[in-house]
TITORDREN-428579 format. One record per residue (C-alpha): y, z, x; residue in one letter. Coordinates in steps of 0.1 Angstrom, whole numbers, plus 5000, padded with zeros to 4 digits. Last residue first. Example, Ala and Ser with C-alpha at 12.3 -4.5 7.8 and 13.67 -1.06 7.14 Angstrom:
<rs>
498950715137S;495550785123A;
</rs>
This chain:
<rs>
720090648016X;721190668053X;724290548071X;725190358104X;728390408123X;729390128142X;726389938171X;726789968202X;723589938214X;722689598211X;723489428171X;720889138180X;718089378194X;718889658173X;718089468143X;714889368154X;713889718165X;715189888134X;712589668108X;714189428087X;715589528053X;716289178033X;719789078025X;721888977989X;725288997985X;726589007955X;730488937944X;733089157951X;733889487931X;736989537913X;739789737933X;739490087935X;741890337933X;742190657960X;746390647962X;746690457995X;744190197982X;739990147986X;738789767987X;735589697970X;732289607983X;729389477970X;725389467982X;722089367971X;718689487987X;715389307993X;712389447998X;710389308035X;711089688054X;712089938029X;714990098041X;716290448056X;719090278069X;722390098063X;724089938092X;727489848097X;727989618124X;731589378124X;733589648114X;736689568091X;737589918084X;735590198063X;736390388034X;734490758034X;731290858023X;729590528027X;726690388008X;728290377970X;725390327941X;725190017924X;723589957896X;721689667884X;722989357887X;720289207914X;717889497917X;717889737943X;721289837946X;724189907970X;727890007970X;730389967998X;733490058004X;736489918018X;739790078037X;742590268034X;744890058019X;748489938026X;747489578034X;747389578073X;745889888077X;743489748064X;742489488087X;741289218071X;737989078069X;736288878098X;734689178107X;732989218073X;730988908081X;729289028045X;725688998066X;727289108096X;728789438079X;725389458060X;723589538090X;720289608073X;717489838084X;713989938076X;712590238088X;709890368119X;712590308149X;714790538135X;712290778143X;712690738183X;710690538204X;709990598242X;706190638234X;704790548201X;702290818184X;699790668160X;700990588123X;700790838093X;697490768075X;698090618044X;697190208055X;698989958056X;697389588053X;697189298076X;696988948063X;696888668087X;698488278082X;697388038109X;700187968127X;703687818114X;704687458127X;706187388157X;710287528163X;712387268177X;715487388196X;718687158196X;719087138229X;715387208243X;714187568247X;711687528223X;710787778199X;706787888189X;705988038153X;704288298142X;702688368103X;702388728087X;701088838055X;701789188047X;699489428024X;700989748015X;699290108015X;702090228036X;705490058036X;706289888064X;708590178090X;707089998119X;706589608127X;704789558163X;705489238184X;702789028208X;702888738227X;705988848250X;709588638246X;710388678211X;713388438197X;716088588188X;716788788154X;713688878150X;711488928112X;711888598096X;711188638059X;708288398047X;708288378009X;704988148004X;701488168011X;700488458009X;702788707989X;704188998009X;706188808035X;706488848072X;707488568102X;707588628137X;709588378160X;708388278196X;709888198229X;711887988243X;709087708253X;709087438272X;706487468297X;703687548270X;700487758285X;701187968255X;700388298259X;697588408232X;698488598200X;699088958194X;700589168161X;701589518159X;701189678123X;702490008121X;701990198088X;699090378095X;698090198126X;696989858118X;695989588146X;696689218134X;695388898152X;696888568159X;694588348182X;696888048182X;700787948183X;701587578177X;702987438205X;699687508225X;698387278202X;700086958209X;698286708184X;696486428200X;696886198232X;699785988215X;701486348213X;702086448176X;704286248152X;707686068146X;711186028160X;713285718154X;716585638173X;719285408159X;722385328183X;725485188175X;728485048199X;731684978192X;734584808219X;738084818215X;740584528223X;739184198230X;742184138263X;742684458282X;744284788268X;740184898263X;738885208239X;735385258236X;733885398207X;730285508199X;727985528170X;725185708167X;721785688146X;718885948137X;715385978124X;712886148118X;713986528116X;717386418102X;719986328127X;723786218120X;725986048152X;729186068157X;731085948194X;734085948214X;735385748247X;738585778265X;739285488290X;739485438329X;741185138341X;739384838347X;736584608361X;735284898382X;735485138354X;736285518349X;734685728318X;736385978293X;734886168271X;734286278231X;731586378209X;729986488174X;726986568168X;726186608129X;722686758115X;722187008141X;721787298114X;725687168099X;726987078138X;726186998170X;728686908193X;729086688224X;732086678254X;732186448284X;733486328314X;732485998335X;734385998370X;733885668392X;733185678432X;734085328446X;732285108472X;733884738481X;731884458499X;731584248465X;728684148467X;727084418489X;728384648458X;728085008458X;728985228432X;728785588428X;728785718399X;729986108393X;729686348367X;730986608345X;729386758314X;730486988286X;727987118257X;727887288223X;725087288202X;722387568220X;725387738236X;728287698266X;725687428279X;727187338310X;726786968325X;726986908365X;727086628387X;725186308398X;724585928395X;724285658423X;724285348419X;722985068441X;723984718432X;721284478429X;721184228466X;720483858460X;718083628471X;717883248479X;715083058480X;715582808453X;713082948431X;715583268429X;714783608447X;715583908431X;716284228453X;715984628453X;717184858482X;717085178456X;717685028423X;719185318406X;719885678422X;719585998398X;721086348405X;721386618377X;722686988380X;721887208341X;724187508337X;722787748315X;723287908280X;726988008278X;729188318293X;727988578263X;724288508275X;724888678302X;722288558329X;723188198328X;719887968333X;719987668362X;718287388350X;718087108375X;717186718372X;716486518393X;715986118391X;714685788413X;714885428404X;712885138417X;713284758417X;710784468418X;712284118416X;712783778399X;714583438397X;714683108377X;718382968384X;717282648395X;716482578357X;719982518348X;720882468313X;718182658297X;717882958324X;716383248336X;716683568356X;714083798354X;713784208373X;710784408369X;711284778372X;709585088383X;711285418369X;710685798385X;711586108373X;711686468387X;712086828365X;713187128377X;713587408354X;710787318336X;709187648334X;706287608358X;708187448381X;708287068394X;708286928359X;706886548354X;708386218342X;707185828344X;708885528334X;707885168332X;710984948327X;711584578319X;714984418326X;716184078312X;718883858322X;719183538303X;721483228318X;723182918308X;721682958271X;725182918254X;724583258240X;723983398272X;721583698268X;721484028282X;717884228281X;717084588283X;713284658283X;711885008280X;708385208287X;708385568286X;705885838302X;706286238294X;705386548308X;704486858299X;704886918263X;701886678256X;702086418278X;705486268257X;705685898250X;709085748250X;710085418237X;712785238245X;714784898234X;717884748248X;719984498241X;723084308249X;724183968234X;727083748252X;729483468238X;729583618207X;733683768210X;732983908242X;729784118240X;727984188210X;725684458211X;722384578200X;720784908206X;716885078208X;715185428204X;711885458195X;710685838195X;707486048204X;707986388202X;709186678227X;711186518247X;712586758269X;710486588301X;712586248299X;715686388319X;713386298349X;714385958340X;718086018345X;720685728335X;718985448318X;715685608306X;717685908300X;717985688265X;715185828256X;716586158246X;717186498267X;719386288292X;722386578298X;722586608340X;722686188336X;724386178303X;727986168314X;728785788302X;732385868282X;730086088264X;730685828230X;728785588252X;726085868258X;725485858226X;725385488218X;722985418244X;723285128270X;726885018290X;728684688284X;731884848301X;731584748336X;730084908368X;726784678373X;725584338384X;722084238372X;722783898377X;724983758406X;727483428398X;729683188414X;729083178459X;732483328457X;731683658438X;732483728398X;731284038385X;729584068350X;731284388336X;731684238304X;735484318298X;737684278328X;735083988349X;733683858319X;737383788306X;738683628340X;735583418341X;736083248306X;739783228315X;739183018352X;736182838328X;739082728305X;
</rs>
């Protein structure tokens, strides 16, 4: 029976048999911490932008932005064993960030308990976090009901990197982010009895690429030494997450390599609302219990423990009118984390906010032509994280800026087609997605705009277009808001009925140019 009992902790628990009986805190099984990174067949190390970097990368724990709990329970083979852990992260404003964390492994026959308690400090190395270094100091216990002999403790540290290497074209991903973490450098417990015994070093690196903001890949290594054992090995973990529905549902597969067994494929969902969040993790095993689950819940909540972050939230906004040019300023943030910033516009305070730029703004200031003159604008500015997903703070201060009659001061390198208000309607329909038609013996579509909702509609284009993915119609009002529908144009001239409504808000040129680029299709005026 205890042959059987020692045969299934070895395969499924990860708790490594040697010939003196039993070492705590041994490592390179399946029990594993963290839901998420569960589902990530274990690549989280070059990933760890939640508390649970804790466990794999502690310089990971810079991107939090908030404070959060994060904790897990398990059941280990078939109730003989509980695993838990519980974290929570403090961030130093949006700097750095300090953690503390226990994970504890209980016996349920009370022959032995196993707990770990974790202090954990994280700082950036650069100015704009693309380097980041971690550190965790750890107290080691080993006790027991049934055999108090068995008392033990010990000091460990772990170490972490983590680099962020940004990709130039955005069309080829985001960035490419390099982690390496080492746990329990040269760290011991020694029991009552005198004895001591050696924690297994690990050591964590690779690479993770961020194709966008919700869509990431990571690869990475482990490897795994063992004094009680005598044996090193190198293990792969592999993993793919998603964010989907405004970063609502993740969703995540992998593949991770054991010491105890055969490597497995992994996946993962989790939901998260602003607050709060839980994931759920699968682990398939061939051996003995079958498949393992795992659940995580992680709550986010408030400010920095040392007060409200204010250089998240953008300050000093100001207005300076020129005819109808208003450009607005605020002061640099000295935030390390930060995007950029989005501009907001609305003509009733208060309420209505239209986002003015298509991606996030990277100077402190941003000028709106082609407003209408004698018009008063309220405008509120917002600051974007660079974090996966991206937070955005809460809106600034609210300031009013009004148009005036007299025609706006001269603008170097700008052309008038700068000083209007634009929509691309052909990305607002997704007219590129349509069909081509050529395709369904017609000639092409056209398409008919109007002020009010159901009102009429007067045709933009002069002849039938294709399915063009920019089409842009100019000559607008910035901030009013235009309605469209299209209609598909036969080889003999008819029309077919018209679509349903499309609705869009003229944004100034410059912002639409800067998400269209330069090549954009044929654009009309009124």
């Amino acid at each position: 029976m205890v042959t059987r009992l020692l045969a299934a902790v070895l395969f499924i628990s990860s708790l490594l048999i040697v010939t003196n009986g039993y070492a705590a805190f041994d490592k390179g099984g399946i029990s594993g911490i963290g839901a998420r990174p569960l589902g990530m067949g274990g690549a989280f190390a070059t990933v760890a932008d939640s508390g649970d970097a804790i466990f794999y990368n502690p310089a990971g724990l810079v991107q939090v932005l908030r404070p959060e709990v994060s904790g897990m329970g398990a059941v280990l083979l078939n109730g003989k064993e509980d695993l838990f852990d519980l974290a929570y992260v403090q961030p130093f404003g949006d700097q750095m960030a300090w953690a503390i964390a226990t994970q504890q492994l209980f016996f349920t026959d009370g022959s032995e308990n196993e707990r770990i308690y974790f202090g954990t400090f994280a700082a950036p190395l650069a100015i704009d976090k693309s380097i980041s270094f971690g550190l965790n100091i750890k107290l080691f216990t080993v006790d027991s009901a049934t055999q108090p002999g068995q008392q033990a403790s010990g000091i460990g540290l772990d170490m972490g990197f983590l680099y962020h290497l940004p990709i130039l074209n955005p069309r080829y991903g985001k960035q490419l982010n390099l982690g390496l973490s080492a746990e329990d450098l040269d760290t011991k417990i020694r029991y009552q009895a005198g004895n001591e015994d050696q924690i297994p070093l690990n050591v964590r690196g690779g690479f993770s690429y961020e194709f966008t903001d919700d869509l990431v890949a990571a690869c990475e290594w482990e490897d795994f030494t063992d004094p009680n054992l005598g044996n090193q090995r190198t293990l792969l973990h592999a993993g793919l997450e998603g964010w989907f529905f405004e970063d609502q549902l993740g969703l995540r597969t992998g593949y991770s390599e054991f010491v105890t067994e055969n490597g497995q494929f992994t996946a993962g969902i989790s939901y998260r609302s602003k607050t709060w969040g839980i994931d759920y993790a699968y682990i398939g095993h061939p051996q003995f219990l079958g498949s393992s689950h795992r659940i995580s819940a992680t709550w986010r909540f408030g400010d920095s423990f040392l007060g409200k972050v204010k250089s998240f939230i953008p300050e000093g906004v100001t207005a300076y009118v020129e005819g109808d040019i208003i450009t607005l300023r605020w002061n640099n943030s000295p935030s390390l984390s930060l995007a950029g910033y989005n501009v907001y516009f609305s003509k009733t305070t208060g309420s209505g906010y239209v986002k003015i730029n298509q991606k996030a703004i990277k100077a402190n200031y941003y000028s709106l032509r082609g407003l209408e003159k004698n018009t008063r604008y309220y405008f509120v500015v917002s600051s974007v994280t660079n974090t996966i997903p991206p937070v955005e703070s809460q809106y600034s201060r609210e300031i009013m800026a009004g148009t005036t009659a007299a025609p706006g001061a001269p603008v170097v390198v700008q052309s008038d087609v700068q000083n209007e208000g634009v929509v691309d309607v052909a990305r607002q329909a997704s007219l590129g997605s349509w069909q081509d038609p050529s395709k369904i013996n017609a000639k092409g579509y056209n398409i008919y705009m109007s002020e009010v909702s159901g009102g009429r509609f007067d045709k933009v284009n002069t002849q039938p277009i294709s399915n063009v993915p920019t089409y842009l119609v100019r000559k607008l009002k910035v901030g009013q808001k235009y309605y469209f529908t299209f209609t598909t144009v036969g080889l003999d001239g008819s029309e077919s009925t018209h679509s349903k409504e499309v609705g869009a808000v003229a944004l100034p040129y410059s912002a639409v140019m800067q998400s269209t680029g330069t090549s954009a299709q044929p654009a009309t005026t009124r």
